[in-house]
C-alpha positions as CSV (number, residue, x, y, z in Angstrom):
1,X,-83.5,-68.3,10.4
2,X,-84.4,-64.5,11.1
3,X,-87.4,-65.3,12.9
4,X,-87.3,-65.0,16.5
5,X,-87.1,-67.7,18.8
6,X,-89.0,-68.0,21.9
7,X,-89.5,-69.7,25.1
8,X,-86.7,-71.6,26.9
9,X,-86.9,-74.6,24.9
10,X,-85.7,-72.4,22.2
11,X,-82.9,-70.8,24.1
12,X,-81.7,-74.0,25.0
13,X,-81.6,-75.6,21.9
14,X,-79.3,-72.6,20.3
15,X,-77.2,-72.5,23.4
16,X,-76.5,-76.3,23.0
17,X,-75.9,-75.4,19.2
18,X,-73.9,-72.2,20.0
19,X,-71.3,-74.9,22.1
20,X,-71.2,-77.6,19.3
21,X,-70.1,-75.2,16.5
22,X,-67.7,-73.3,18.7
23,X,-65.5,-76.3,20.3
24,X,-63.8,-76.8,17.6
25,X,-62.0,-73.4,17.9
26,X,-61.9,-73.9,21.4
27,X,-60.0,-76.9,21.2
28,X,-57.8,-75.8,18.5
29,X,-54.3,-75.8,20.1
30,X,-55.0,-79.8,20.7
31,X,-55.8,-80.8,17.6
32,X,-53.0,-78.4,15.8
33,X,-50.3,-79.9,18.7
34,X,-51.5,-83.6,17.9
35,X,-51.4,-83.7,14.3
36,X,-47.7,-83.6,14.0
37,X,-47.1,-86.5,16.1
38,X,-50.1,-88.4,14.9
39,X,-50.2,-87.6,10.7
40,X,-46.5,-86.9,11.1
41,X,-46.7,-83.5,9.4
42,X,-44.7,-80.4,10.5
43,X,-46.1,-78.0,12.6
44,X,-46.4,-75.6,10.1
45,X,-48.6,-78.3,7.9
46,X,-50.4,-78.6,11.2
47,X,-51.2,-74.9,11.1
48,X,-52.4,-74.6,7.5
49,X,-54.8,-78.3,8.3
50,X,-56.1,-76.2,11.4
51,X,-56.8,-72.9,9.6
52,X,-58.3,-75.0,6.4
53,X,-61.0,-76.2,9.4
54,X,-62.2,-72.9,10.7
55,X,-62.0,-71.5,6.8
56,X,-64.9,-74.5,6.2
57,X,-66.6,-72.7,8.9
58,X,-66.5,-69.5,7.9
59,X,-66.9,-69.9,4.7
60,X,-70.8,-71.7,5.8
61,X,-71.6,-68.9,7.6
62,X,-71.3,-66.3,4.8
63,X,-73.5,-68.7,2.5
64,X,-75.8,-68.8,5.4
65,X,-75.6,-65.3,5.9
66,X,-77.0,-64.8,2.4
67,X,-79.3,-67.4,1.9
68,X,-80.6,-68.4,5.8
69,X,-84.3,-66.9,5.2
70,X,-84.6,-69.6,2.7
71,X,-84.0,-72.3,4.9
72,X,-85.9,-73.3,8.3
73,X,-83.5,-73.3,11.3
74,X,-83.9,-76.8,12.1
75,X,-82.9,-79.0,9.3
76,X,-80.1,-76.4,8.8
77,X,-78.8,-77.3,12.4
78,X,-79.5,-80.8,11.2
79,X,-77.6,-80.4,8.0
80,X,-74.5,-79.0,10.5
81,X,-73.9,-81.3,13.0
82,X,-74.4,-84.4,10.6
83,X,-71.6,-82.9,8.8
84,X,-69.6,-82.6,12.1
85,X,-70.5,-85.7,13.3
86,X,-69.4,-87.4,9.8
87,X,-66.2,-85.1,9.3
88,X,-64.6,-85.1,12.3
89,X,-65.8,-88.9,13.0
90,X,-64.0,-89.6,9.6
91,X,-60.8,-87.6,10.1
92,X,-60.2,-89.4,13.2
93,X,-60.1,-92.8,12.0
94,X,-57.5,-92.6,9.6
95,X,-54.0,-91.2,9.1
96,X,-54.1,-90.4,5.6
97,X,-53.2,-86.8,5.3
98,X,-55.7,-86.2,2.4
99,X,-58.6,-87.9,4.3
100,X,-57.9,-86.1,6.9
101,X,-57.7,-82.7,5.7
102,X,-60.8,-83.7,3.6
103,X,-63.2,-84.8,7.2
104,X,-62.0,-81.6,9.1
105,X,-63.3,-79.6,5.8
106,X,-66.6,-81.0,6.2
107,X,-66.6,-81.1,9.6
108,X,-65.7,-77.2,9.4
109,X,-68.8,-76.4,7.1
110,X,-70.8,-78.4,9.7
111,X,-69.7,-76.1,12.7
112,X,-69.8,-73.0,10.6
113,X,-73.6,-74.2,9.8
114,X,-74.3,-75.2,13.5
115,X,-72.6,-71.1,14.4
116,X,-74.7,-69.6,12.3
117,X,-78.4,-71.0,13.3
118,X,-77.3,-70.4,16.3
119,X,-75.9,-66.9,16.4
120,X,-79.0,-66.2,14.4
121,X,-81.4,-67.2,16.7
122,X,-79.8,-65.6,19.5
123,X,-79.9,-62.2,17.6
124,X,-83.8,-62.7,17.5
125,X,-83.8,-63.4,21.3
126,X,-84.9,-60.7,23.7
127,X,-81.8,-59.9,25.2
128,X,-79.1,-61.2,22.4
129,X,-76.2,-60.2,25.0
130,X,-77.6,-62.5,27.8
131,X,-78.1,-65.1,25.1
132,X,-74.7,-65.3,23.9
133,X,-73.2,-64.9,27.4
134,X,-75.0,-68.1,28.1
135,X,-73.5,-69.9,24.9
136,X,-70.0,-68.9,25.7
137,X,-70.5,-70.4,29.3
138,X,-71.8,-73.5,28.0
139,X,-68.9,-74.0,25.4
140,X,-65.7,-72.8,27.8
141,X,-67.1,-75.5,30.3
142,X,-67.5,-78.3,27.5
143,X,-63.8,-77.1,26.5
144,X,-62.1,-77.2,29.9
145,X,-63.7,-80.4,30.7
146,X,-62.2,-81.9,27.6
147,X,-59.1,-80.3,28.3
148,X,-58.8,-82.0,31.9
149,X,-59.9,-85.2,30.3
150,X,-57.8,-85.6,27.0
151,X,-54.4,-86.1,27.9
152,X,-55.4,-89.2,30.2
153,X,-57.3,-90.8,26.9
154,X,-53.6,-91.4,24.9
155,X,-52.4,-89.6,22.0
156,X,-52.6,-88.5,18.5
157,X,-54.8,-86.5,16.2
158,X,-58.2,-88.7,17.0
159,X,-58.9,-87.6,20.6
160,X,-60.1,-84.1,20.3
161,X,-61.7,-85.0,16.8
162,X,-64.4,-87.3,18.0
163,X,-64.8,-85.1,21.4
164,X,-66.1,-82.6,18.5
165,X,-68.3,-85.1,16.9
166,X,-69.7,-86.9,20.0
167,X,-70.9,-82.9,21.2
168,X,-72.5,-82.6,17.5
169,X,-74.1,-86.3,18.1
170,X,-75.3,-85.2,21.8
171,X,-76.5,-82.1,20.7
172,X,-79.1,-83.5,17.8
173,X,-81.8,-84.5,19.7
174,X,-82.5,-80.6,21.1
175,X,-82.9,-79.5,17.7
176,X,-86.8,-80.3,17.6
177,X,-87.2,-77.4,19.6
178,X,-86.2,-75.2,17.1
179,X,-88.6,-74.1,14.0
180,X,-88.5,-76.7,11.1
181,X,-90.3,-75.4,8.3
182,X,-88.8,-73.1,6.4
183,X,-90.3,-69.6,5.0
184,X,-92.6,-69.1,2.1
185,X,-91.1,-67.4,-1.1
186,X,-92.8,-64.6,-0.4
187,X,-92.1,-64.2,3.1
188,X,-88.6,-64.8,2.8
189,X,-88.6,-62.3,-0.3
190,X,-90.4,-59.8,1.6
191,X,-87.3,-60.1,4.6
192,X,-84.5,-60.2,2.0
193,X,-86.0,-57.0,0.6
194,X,-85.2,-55.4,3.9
195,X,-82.8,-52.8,4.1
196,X,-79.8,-54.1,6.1
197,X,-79.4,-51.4,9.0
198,X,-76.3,-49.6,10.2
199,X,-74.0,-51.0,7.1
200,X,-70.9,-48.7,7.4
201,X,-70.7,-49.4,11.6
202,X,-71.4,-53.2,10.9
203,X,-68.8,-53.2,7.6
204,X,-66.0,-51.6,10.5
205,X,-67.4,-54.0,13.2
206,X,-67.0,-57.1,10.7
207,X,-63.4,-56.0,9.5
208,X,-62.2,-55.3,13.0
209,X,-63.3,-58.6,14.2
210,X,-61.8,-60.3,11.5
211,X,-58.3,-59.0,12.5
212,X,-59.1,-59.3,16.5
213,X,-60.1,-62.7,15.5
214,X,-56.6,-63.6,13.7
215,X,-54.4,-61.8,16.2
216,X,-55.7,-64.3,19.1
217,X,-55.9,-67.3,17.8
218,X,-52.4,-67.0,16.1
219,X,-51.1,-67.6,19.5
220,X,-54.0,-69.8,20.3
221,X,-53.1,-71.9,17.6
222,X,-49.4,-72.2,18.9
223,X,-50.0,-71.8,22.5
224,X,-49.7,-75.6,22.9
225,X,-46.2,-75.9,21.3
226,X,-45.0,-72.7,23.3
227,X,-45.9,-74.4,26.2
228,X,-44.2,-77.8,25.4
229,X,-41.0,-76.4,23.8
230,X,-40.5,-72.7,25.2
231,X,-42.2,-73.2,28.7
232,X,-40.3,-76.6,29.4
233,X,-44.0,-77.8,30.0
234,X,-45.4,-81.2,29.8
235,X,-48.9,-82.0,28.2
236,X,-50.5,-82.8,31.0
237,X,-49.3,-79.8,32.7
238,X,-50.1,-77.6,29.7
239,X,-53.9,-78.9,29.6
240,X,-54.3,-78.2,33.1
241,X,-53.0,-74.5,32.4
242,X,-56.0,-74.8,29.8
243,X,-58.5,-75.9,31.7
244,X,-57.9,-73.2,34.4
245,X,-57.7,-70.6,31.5
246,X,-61.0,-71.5,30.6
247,X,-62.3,-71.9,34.1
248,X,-61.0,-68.6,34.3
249,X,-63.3,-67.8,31.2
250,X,-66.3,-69.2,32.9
251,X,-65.6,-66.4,35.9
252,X,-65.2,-63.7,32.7
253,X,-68.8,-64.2,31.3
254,X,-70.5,-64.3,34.3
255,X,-69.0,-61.0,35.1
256,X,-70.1,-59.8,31.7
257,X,-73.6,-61.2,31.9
258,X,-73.5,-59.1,35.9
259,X,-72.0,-56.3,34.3
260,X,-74.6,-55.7,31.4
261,X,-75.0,-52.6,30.4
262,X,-73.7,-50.6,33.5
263,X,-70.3,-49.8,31.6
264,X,-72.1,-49.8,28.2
265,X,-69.8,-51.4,25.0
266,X,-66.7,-49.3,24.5
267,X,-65.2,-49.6,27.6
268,X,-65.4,-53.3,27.9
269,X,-64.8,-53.6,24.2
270,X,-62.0,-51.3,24.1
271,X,-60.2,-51.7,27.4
272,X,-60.4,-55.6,27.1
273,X,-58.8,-55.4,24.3
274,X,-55.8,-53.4,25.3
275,X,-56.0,-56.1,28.4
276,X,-55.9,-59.3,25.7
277,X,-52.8,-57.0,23.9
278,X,-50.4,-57.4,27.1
279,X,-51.5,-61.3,27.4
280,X,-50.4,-62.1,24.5
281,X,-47.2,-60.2,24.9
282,X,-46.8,-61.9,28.1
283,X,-47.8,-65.7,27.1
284,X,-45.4,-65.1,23.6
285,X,-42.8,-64.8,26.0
286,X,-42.9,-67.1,28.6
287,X,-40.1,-69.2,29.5
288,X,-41.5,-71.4,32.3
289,X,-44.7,-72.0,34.1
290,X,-45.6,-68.6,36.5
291,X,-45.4,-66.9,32.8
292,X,-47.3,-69.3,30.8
293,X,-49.6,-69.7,32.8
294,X,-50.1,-66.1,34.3
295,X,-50.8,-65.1,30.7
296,X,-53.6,-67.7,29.5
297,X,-55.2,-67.3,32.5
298,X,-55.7,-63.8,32.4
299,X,-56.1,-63.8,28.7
300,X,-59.0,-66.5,28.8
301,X,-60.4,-64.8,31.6
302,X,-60.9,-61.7,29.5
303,X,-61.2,-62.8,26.1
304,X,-64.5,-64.2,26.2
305,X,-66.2,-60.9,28.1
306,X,-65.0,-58.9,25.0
307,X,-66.2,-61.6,22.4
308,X,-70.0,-61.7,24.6
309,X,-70.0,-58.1,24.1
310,X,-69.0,-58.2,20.2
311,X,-71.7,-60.7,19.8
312,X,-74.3,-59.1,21.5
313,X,-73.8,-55.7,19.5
314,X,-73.6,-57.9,16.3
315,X,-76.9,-58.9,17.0
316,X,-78.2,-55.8,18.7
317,X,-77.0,-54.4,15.1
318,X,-80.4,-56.3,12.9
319,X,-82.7,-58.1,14.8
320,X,-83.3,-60.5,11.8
321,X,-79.5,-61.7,12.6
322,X,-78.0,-60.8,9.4
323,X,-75.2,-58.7,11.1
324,X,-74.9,-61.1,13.9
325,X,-74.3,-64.1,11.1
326,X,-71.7,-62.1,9.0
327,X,-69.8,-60.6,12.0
328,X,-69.3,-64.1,13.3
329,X,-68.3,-65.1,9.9
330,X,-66.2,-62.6,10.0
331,X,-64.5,-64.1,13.3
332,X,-64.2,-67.0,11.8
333,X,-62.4,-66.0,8.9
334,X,-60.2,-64.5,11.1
335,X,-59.9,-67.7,13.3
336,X,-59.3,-69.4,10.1
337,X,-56.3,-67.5,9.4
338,X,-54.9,-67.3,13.0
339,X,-52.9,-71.1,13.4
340,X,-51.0,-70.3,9.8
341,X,-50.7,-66.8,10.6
342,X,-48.9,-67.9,13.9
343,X,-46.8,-70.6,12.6
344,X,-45.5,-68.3,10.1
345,X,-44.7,-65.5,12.1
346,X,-43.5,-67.8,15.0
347,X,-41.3,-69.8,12.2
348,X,-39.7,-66.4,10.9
349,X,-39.4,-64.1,14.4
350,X,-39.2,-66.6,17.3
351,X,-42.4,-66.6,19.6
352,X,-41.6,-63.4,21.5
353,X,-41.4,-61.4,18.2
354,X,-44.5,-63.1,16.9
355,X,-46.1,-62.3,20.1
356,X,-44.9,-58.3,19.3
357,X,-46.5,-58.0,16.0
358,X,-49.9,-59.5,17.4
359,X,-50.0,-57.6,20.6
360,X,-49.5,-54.3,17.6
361,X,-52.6,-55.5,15.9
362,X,-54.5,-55.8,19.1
363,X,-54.0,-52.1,19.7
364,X,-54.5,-51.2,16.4
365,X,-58.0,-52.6,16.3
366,X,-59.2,-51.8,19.8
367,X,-59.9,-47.9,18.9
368,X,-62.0,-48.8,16.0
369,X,-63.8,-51.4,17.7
370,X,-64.9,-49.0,20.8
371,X,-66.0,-46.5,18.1
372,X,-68.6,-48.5,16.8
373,X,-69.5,-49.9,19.9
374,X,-70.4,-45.7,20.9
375,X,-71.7,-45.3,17.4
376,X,-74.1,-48.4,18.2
377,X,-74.9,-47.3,21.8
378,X,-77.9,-45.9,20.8
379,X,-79.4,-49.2,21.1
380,X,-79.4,-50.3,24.4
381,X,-78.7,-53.8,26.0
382,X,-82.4,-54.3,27.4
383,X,-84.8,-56.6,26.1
384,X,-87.3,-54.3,23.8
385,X,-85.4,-51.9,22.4
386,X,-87.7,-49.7,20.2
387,X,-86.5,-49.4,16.2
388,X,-87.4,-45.7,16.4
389,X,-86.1,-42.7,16.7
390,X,-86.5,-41.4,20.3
391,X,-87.3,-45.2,21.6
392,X,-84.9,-45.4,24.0
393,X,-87.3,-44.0,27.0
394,X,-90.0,-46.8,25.7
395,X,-86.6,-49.2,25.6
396,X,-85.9,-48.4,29.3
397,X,-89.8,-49.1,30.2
398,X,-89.6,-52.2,28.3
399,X,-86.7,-53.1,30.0
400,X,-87.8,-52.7,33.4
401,X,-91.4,-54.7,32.8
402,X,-93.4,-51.3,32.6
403,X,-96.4,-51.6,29.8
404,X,-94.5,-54.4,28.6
405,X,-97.8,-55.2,26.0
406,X,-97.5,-51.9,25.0
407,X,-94.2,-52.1,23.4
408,X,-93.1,-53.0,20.4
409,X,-90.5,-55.8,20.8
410,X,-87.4,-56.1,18.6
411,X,-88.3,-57.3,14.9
412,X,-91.6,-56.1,15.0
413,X,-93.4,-54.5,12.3
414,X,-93.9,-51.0,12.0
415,X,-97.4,-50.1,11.7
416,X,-99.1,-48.4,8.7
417,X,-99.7,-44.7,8.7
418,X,-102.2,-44.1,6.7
419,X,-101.9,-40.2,4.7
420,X,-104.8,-37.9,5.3
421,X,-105.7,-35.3,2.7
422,X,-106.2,-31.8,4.1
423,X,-108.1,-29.1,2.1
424,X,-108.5,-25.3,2.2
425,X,-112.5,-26.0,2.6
426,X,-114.6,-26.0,5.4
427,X,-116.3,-29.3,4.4
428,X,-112.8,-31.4,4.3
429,X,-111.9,-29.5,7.9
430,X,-114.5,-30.9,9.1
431,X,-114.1,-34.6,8.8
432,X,-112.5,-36.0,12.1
433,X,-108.7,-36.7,12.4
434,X,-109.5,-40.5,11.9
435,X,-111.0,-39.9,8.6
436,X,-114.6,-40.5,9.4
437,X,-117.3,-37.7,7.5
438,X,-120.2,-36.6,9.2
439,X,-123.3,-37.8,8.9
440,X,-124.6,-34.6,7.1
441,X,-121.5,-34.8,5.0
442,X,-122.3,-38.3,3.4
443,X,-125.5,-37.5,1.5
């Protein structure tokens, strides 16, 4: 899945892929806020069902994340979105607690494996950051539409379950436009034997994710219930605050695909983050709907212009993707972790106080995230970049369509340089600097 994907067939096909595998986070506070009323479980069993999903996923993408040279991109995809389609499919149909907990497993493994194909394709695209900005616009449109469009299609747990399985249904015939067969032995050998670049700033980048990761979707996990109960709110009016948070995401990334590289990654990075800090603050404590509502907005708005440009250095990290795959693993772990994490903390401090302790992690991580986003500016976000030392002049060119033939594009191989001998005597001095004799010299 480290080969590079071209044309905009291709593009289109791991976009598409890119929204399937992320909707289920996306429309994590309605499935955690349904299952209570539709399994009967408490909220805090509704946490630990939702962070069991997104561990599914996560856990897929570090398998793929190993293994994903030995298998061709598109019965992978394949392999993921059946297993959405059947997971989620099943876990809506039934009210058994084990089935269900069982179909959202599979279903998670199936997004995980749609995330990863995808984030790995995009990593071999020209301009990774564009690529992902595209995804995230595709999947915070799918999410506010469904948002808008769920509480008017009854209750209970089976609503937002098959929305996830009829995207992973729609989205299977655009998989023939990505590469089916997979790599020979040897090929795939000859990747794997790669050295993985920039390990410790990727091994910080992963780590700091994983907590970013958990601190927001601890209150995204509960955000629904804080609405209902804290706010006063009713569902209706709480999935309109969601759909306008998310339309207010769709605004973010297209800022952040404007933006590119202007600001470079550590302001963005690290200045969103402080941003996302004071959201959560703000939406922990709300007691009505100015508050509620002033804080999703603003922290949807923002969230997804950090995560574009977390993805896009992932990926600008390893051009075969394997950065791009375990950093959004990494994410996901910590996504995984998030609903428990926030009915926990929620259970034992109140919202506000849970809201404290994640806005604290928040700041914690931002410092080391916007160091290894200036550690990694050295590759720039252009289409091109040169895997050399003093390529960013050649990256610039590349970027701006000068010579473009003349450029080595991202992933491609080094060329041989071949050793020539040199010798005190005249006879070796005079061979030519290509390694050709002279005629006189071959007799």
């Amino acid at each position: 899945m480290s080969a590079r994907t071209r044309g905009a067939g291709a593009l289109v096909a791991l976009v598409a892929l890119f929204t399937a595998g992320y909707l289920a986070p996306y429309l994590l506070p309605t499935v955690v806020g349904r299952l209570p009323a539709g399994l009967g479980v408490t909220p805090a069993q509704a946490g630990l069902v939702g962070s069991v999903l997104l561990l599914g996923s996560s856990t897929a993408g570090f398998a793929l994340a190993a293994r994903g040279d030995r298998t061709g991109p598109r019965p992978a995809a394949r392999a993921g979105l059946l297993a959405m389609a059947v997971g989620y499919g099943a876990a809506a149909t039934t009210t058994s607690v084990p089935l269900v907990v069982a179909g959202v497993v599979l279903g998670g493994l199936g997004s995980g494996t749609a995330t990863a194909v995808a984030v790995a394709g995009i990593a071999g695209e020209h301009d990774p950051h564009r690529a992902s900005t595209l995804g995230l616009l595709s999947v915070s449109a799918t999410a506010g539409a469904l948002y808008l469009t769920l509480p008017h299609l009854g209750g209970g747990h089976a609503g937002p379950l098959l929305a996830i399985a009829g995207a992973a249904a729609l989205v299977w015939p655009v998989t023939h436009r990505l590469p089916g067969a997979a790599r020979t032995v040897r090929g795939a050998a000859a990747t794997s034997r790669g050295p993985l670049p920039y390990r410790r700033t990727g091994a910080v980048l992963a780590g700091s994710i994983l907590c970013w990761s958990l601190a927001q979707n601890a209150l995204w996990g509960v955000s629904g219930r804080i609405g209902l109960t804290q706010a006063g709110l009713s569902e209706v009016t709480v999935g309109a605050v969601f759909a306008t948070a998310l339309g207010a995401g769709l605004l973010g990334v297209t800022a952040a695909g404007a933006l590119g590289s202007r600001l470079g990654r550590a302001v963005p990075i690290g200045v969103g983050t402080v941003v996302i800090a004071g959201c959560v603050l703000l939406s922990s404590a709300a007691g009505g709907l100015a508050s509620f509502a002033t804080g999703e907005v603003l922290w949807n708005a923002v969230y997804p212009v950090v995560l574009s440009y977390l993805l896009g250095m992932a990926a600008s990290l390893d051009p075969h993707g394997r950065w791009a795959v375990t950093v959004g693993s990494a994410s996901s772990l910590g996504t995984a972790c998030g609903p428990v994490a926030g009915s926990l903390l929620s259970a034992r401090f109140g919202y506000p106080g849970m809201g404290l302790v994640l806005c604290s992690l928040l700041l914690l991580v931002a410092a080391p995230m916007a160091a290894v986003a200036r550690r990694a500016a050295g590759r720039p976000l252009v289409p091109g970049s040169i895997r050399r030392r003093g390529g960013a002049p050649a990256a610039v060119l590349a970027g701006k369509g000068a010579a473009a033939s003349l450029v080595p594009q991202v992933g491609a191989p080094e060329q041989p340089v071949a050793a020539i001998p040199v010798g005190a005597g005249r006879r070796r001095a005079s061979r030519s600097t290509f390694g050709l004799a002279r005629p006189s010299d071959r007799g």
